[in-house]
C-alpha positions in Angstrom: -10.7 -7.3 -14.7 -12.2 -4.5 -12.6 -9.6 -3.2 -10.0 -12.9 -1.2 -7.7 -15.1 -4.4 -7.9 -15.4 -6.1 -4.8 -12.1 -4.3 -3.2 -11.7 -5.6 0.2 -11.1 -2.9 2.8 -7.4 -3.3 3.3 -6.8 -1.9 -0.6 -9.5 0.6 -0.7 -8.4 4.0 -0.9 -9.2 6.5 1.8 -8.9 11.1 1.7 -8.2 12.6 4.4 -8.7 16.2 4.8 -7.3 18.0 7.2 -8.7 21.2 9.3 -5.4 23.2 8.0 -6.1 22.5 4.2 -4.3 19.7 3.5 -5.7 16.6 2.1 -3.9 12.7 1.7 -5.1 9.9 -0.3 -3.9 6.1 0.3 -5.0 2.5 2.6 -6.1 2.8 5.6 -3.7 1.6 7.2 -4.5 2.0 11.2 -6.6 3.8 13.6 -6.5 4.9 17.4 -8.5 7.1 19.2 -6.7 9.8 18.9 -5.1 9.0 15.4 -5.8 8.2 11.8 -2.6 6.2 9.8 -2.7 6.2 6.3 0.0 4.5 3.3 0.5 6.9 1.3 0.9 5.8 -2.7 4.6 5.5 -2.2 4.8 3.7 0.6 5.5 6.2 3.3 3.2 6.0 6.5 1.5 9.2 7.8 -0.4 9.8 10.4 -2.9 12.6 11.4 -3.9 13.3 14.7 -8.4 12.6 14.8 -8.5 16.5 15.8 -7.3 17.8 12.9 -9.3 15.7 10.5 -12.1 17.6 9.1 -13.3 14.7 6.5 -12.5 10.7 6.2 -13.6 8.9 3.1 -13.6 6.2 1.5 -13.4 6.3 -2.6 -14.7 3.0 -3.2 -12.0 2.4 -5.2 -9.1 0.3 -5.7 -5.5 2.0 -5.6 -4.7 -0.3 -9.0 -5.3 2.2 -12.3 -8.2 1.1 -13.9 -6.6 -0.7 -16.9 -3.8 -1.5 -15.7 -4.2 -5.5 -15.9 -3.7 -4.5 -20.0 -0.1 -3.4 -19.6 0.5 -7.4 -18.2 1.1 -10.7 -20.0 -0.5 -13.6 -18.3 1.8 -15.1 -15.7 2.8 -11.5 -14.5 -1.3 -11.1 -13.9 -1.5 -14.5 -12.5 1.3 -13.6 -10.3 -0.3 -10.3 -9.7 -3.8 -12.2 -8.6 -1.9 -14.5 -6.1 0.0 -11.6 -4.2 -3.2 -10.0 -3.9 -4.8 -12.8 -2.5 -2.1 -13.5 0.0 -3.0 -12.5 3.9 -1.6 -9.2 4.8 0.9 -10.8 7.2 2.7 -12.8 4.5 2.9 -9.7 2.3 6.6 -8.8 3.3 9.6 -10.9 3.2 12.8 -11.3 4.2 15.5 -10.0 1.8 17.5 -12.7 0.4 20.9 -13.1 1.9 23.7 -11.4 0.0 25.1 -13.4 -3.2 28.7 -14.5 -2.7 29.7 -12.9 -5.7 28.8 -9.2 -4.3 31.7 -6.8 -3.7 29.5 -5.0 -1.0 29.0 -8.5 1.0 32.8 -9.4 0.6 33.7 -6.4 2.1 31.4 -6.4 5.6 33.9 -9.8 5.8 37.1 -7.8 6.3 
């Protein structure tokens, strides 16, 4: 498994550099007029107004480490493959409603 072959654009990573020095890697992950939004490696959104950016570019590459498929069995790849297939929309999911048996849950009850 390749992770940079045939990336499709909503996983490709993107730099940004900015006109004061500064420079941010992760997904594209919006664009206005006057704005650029990227998702940063750990998650955290950040946006960069268009007239600061000096440079946008894509890497052509994947954010997955090359290799990393090695450090997986097969069903965690399989279920690996299948997330990544899923449509952007379904990506996120509602948190599953407290077990009965949790202390933190019994106590929002008093």
């Amino acid at each position: 498994m390749q992770a940079s072959r045939d990336v499709p654009p909503d996983y490709m990573n993107y730099v940004v550099a900015t006109t004061d020095g500064r420079v941010l890697s992760g997904l594209l992950a919006g664009e206005t007029a006057t704005t650029i939004a990227l998702r940063l490696p750990d998650g955290v959104a950040q946006s960069v107004a268009r007239e600061d950016v000096e440079r946008l570019q894509s890497t052509g590459k994947s954010l997955m480490p090359e290799g990393f498929e090695a450090r997986l069995d097969s069903g965690q790849l399989a279920d690996l493959l299948a997330f990544l297939a899923q449509p952007a929309g379904q990506l996120v999911r509602e948190a599953p409603a407290a077990a009965a048996g949790d202390p933190a849950s019994q106590q929002k009850g008093r």
